[in-house]
N, C-alpha and C positions, 0 to 999 in steps of 0.2 A: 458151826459159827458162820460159814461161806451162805448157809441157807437164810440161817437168821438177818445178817446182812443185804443180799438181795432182794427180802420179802419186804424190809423195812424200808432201802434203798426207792426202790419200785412206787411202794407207798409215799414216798417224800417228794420222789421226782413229780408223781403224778400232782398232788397238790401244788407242788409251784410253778409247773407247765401251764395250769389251769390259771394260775393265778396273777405270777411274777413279769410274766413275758407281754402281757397285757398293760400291767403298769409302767413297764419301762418302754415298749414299742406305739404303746394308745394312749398314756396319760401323759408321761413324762416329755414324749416327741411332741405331744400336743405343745405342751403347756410351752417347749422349748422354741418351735414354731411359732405359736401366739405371741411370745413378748417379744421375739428376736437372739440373733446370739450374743449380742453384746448384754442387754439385761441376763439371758440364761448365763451368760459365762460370768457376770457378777457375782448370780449365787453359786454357782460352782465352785469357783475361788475360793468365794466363803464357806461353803461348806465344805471342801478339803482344808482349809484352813482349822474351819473346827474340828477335823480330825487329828488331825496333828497333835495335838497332847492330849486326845479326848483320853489314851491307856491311863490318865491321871486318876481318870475314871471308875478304872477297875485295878489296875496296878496288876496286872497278870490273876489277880480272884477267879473270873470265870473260866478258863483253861486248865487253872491250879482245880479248883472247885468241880471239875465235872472231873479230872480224874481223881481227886481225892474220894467222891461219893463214889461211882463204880467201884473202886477198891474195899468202898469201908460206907457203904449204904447207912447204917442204925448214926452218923455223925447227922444228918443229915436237921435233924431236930434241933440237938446243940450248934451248928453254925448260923442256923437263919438267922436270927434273930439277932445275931451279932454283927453278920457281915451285911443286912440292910442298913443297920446303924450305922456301920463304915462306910457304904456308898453313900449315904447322906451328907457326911464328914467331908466324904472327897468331891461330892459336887461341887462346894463352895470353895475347896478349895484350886480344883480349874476353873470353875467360872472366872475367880477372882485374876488369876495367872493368866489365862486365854486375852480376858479382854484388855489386861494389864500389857501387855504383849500385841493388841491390836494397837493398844494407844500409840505406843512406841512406832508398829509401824506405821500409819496417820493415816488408818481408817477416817472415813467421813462419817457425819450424823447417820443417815440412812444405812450405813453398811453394819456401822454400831447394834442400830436395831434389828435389822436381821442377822445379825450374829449372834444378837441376846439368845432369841426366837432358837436358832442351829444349839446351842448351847444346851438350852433345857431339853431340846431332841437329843440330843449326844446322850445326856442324864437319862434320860427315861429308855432308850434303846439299849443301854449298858444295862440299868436296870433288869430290864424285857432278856438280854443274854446271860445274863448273870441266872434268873428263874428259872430259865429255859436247862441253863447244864444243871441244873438238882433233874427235870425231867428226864434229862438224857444219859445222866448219869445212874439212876434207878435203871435204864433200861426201857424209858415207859413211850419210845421212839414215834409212836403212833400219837400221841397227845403232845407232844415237843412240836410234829410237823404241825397239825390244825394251830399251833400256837405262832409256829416260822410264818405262817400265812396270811394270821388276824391282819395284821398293819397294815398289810399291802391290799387287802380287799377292802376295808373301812376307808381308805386315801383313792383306791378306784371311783365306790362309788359316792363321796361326797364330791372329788373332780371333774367327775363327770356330769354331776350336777350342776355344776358352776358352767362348766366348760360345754358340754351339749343340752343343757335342762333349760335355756332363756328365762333362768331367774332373775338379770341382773342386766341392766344395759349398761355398767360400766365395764371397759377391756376389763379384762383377766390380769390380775397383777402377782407381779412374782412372789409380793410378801402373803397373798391370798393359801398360795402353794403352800409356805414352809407353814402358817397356823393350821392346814388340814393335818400336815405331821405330826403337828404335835397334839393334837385331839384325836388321831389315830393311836399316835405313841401311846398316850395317858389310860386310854382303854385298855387296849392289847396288856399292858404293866399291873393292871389293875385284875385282868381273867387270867395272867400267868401265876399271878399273889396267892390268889385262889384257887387254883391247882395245887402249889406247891402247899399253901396252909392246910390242904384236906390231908397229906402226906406225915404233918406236923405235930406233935404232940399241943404244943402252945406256939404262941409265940407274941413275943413283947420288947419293942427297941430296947437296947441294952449294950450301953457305949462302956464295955471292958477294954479300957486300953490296952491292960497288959494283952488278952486274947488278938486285940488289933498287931500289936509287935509282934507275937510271937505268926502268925499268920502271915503278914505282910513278908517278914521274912523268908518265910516260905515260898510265897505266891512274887516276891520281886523277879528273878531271874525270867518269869512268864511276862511282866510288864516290860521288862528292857526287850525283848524280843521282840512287844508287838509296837512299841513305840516304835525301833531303829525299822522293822516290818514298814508302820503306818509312813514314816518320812519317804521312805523308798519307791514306795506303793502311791501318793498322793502329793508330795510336794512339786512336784511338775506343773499345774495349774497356777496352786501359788505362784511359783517363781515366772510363770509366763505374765500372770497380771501384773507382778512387780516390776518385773523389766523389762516389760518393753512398752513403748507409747500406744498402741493399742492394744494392750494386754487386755483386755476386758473382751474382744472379739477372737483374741487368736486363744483364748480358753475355750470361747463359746465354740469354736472350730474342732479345738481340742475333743471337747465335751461331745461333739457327735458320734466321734468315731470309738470314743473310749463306752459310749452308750453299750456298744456291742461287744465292743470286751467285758463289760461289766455283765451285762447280759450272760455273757458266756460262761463268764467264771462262779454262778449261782452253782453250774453244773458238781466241778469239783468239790466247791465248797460244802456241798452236803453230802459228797462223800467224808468228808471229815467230818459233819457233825456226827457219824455212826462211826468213823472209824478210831475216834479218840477215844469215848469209854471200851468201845468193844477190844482196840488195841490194849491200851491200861488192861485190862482185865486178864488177857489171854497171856501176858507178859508174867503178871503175877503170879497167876498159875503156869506156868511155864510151859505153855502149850505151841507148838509150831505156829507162826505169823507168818511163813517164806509163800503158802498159798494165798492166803488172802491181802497179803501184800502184790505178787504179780497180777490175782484178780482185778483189783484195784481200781493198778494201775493202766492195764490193758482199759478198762472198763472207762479211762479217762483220757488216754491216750491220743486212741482211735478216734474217737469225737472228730477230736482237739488238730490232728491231723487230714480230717473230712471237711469242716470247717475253716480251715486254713486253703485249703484248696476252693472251699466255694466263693469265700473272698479275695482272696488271689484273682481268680478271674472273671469277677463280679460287683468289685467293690461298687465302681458309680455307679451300676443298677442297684444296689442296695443304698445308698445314698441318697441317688435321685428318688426312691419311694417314700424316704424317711423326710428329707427338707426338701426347705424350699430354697436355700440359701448354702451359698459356701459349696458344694456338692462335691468339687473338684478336690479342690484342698483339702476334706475331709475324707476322703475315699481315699489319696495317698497315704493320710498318716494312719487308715485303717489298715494297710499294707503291711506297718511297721509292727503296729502294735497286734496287728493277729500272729504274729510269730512269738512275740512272747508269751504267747497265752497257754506255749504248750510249757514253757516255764512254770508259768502260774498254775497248772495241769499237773506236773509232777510236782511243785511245793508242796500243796494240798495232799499229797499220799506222801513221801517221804520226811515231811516237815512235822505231819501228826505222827507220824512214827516215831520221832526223835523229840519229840514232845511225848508223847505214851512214855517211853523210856525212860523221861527225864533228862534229856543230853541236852540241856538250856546253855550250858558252857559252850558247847561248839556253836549252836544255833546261832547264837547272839556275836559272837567272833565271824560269822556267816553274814551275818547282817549288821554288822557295824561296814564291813567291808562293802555291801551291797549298798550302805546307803550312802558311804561316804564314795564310792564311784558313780550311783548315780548324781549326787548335788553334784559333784566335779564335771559331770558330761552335761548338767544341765548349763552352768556359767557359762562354762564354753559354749558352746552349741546355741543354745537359744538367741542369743545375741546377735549370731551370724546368720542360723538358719529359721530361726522361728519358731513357729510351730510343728515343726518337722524335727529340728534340734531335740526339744522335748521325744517326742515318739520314738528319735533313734535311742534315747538314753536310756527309757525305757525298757524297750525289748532289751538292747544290753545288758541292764540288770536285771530282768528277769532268767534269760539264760544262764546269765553266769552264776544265778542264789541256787536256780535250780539243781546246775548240773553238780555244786559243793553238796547240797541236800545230801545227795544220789551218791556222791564218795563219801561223806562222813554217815548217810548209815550202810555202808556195803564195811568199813570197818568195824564200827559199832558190834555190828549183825554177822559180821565174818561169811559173807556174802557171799557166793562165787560169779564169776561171771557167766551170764547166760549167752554165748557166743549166738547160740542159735537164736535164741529172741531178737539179739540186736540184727542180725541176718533178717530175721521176718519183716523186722520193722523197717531198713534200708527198703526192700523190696515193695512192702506195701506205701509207704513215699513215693517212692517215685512211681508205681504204678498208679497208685490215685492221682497223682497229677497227671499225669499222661490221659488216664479216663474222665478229667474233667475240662481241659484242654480242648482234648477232641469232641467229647460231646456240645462244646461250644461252637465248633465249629456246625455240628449238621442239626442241634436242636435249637430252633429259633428263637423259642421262648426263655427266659432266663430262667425263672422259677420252676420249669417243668424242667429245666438241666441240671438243676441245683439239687431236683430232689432224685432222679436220674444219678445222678452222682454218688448219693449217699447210700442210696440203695446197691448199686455194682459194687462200693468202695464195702460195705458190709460183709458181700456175698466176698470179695475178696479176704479181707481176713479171715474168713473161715477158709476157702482156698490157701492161704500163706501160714496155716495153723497158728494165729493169732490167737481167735477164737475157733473151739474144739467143740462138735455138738458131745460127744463124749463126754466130757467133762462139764457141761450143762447138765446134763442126766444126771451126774452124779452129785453133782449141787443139790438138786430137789429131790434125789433120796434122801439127804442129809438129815439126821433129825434134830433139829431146834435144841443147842442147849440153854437157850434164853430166853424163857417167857417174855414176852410186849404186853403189856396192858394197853387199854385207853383209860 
């Protein structure tokens, strides 16, 4: 399974290195640069705002749904056709709520309409994940990734049209951005449909209520998770445009430096999309997790630790390449927020774990806690400190969901502790800071230090037995108990 994991890993990384890091660092920086941060942090706002009850969406279906198929593949025919029907159901009924809920806050006209716009995106990417777990839940890893990547190439290259192609002598406007999304969306939703129907015996809308209760029920505990998740994860921007007199700027400030966390966390996050069916699976059959759980996590770790260190003593040169504005400000609260990322690094591997498992009761008492400390350190803090307020509250709650993760499954799993691991990994901290430190000191160039860094800090793990060439050999003897299609 360690091999099957890596070969498919490998293959996922590669497609969204090629593809994702272009759209957030070339298209999105463009686009953010071009209107400014106060327009960019309008739709920011908004669009974390549509996130926030966008799980109305799916109510835990796509989490419940990708491990319900691994476990029990031949369902796969009988649910389509029923739970498309239900996201149709439940479009309308967050549309209705989301904007219901904008009124109250006192949206303006203009914000109305690109929220409409955010709204039917929300739809159709739930959509696009929902299709996606039948893919990944067969197994079919390879056809899941070309699918994770359609959106983001179809919004590259019509962007870049607008944005370097001199079609057009009017500026570039923000509402231009969100209709490329959602003509990307509609595509992408539309070649996942068709995947998923070749897999299908039939298929035909078909609103079974009772099949919708008895489901929902099932798939709730997965929705409370990813709402009390979403608040935790995204209500920081909100609460900056709403409370403070320039909120519309101290998001767009926000919004730069969260650029690169987001950036960053594509990483783990597709260690999760291989590691929930394959976890589910190897659960059922009762097969030892305790390696490809350390794999993992080493595997996300270490990054997340190298990276930390490259912004650490790097930030305003990675700032100053990205804008043109704000630089200062934003490179501090990159400071903040790259420390929780090694949070958001272990959630992604002990959080799918306990998700595979089924342990939605701890999870959600995990994240009821995480989001009611985050809003609290948001009131506080933002008011006083700003945009810096936000970023501390932040990292806080990502530390603190992570490190619960990490006890609720060592009991779960009857885990023992790996004293020696934690030993490796004190050492490797601080020795990468120390090697990125200094090589700032005598390499002139940033980007040639940066990448100087990653490369020593590599060869270090395998010096602090982190990583074991050993144990990579034995990896790729392994033989495949899981066939991948395309």
């Amino acid at each position: 399974m360690r091999k099957n994991f890596i070969i498919n890993l490998i293959f996922l990384l590669s497609l969204n290195v090629l593809i994702k890091p272009f759209w957030i660092f070339g298209v999105e920086r463009s686009v953010q640069n071009i209107v400014g941060a106060e327009e960019f942090g309008l739709y920011f706002s908004l669009f974390n705002f549509s996130l926030l009850l966008n799980i109305l969406l799916d109510l835990g279906i796509t989490n419940f749904n990708n491990r319900n198929i691994s476990q029990n593949p031949a369902l796969l025919t009988k649910h389509v056709s029923n739970i498309v029907s239900l996201k149709l159901l439940l479009a309308i009924f967050y549309a209705i709520l989301t904007l219901s809920i904008a009124l109250i806050v006192g949206y303006d006209e203009r914000q109305f309409r690109i929220l409409s716009l955010l709204i039917v995106n929300q739809f159709l990417l739930s959509l696009i994940l929902y299709l996606r777990s039948n893919l990944s839940g067969l197994h079919l890893f390879k056809t899941d990734s070309f699918v994770s990547v359609l959106d983001r190439f179809l919004m590259i290259i019509l962007c870049s049209i607008l944005i370097w192609g001199n079609v057009t002598s009017t500026p570039f406007k923000i509402e231009w951005f969100v209709l490329i999304q959602t003509f990307s969306y509609l595509l992408t939703a539309l070649v996942a449909f068709i995947l998923v129907l070749r897999k299908t015996k039939f298929f035909k809308l078909n609103f079974d209520f009772r099949f919708f209760r008895i489901f929902l029920y099932k798939s709730y505990p997965y929705a409370l998770l990813i709402l009390l998740m979403s608040f935790y994860n995204r209500i920081d921007s909100v609460m900056l445009e709403r409370l403070l007199p320039n909120g519309k700027e101290q998001a767009g400030i926000y919004a730069q430096a969260y650029r690169i966390l987001e950036a960053a966390s594509m990483y783990p996050y597709l260690f999760s999309i291989l590691l929930l069916p394959m976890f589910a699976r190897m659960i059922k059959k009762k097969e030892n997790i305790l390696p490809l759980i350390k794999l993992s996590f080493l595997l996300v770790i270490i990054p997340a630790i190298i990276l930390f260190n490259i912004c650490i003593t790097h930030s305003e040169d990675i700032m100053d390449l990205m804008y043109v504005e704000h630089v200062d400000s934003s490179s501090t609260i990159l400071h903040l927020l790259i420390i929780g990322f090694s949070g958001i690094s272990t959630t992604y591997i002990f959080g799918t774990l306990l998700t595979a498992n089924g342990n939605l009761r701890y999870l959600n008492i995990m994240a009821s806690f995480g989001m009611l400390l985050n809003v609290v350190l948001n009131f506080i803090l933002i008011p006083k400190y700003n945009v810096l307020g936000a970023a501390v509250s932040s990292m806080t709650t990502q530390i603190f969901t992570a490190l619960s993760q990490v006890f609720i499954a060592k009991k779960v799993f009857d885990m023992k502790i790996d004293y020696k691991l934690i030993v490796s990994l004190i050492i490797f901290v601080g020795v990468s800071f120390f090697i990125s430190k200094t090589l700032s000191i005598y390499v002139h160039h940033w980007i040639k230090e940066a990448f100087l860094t990653g490369i020593l800090c590599l060869i270090l793990a395998f010096v602090t037995g982190l990583f074991k060439i050993n144990a990579i050999f034995d990896i790729l003897k392994e033989k495949s108990k899981t066939e991948t299609k395309i």
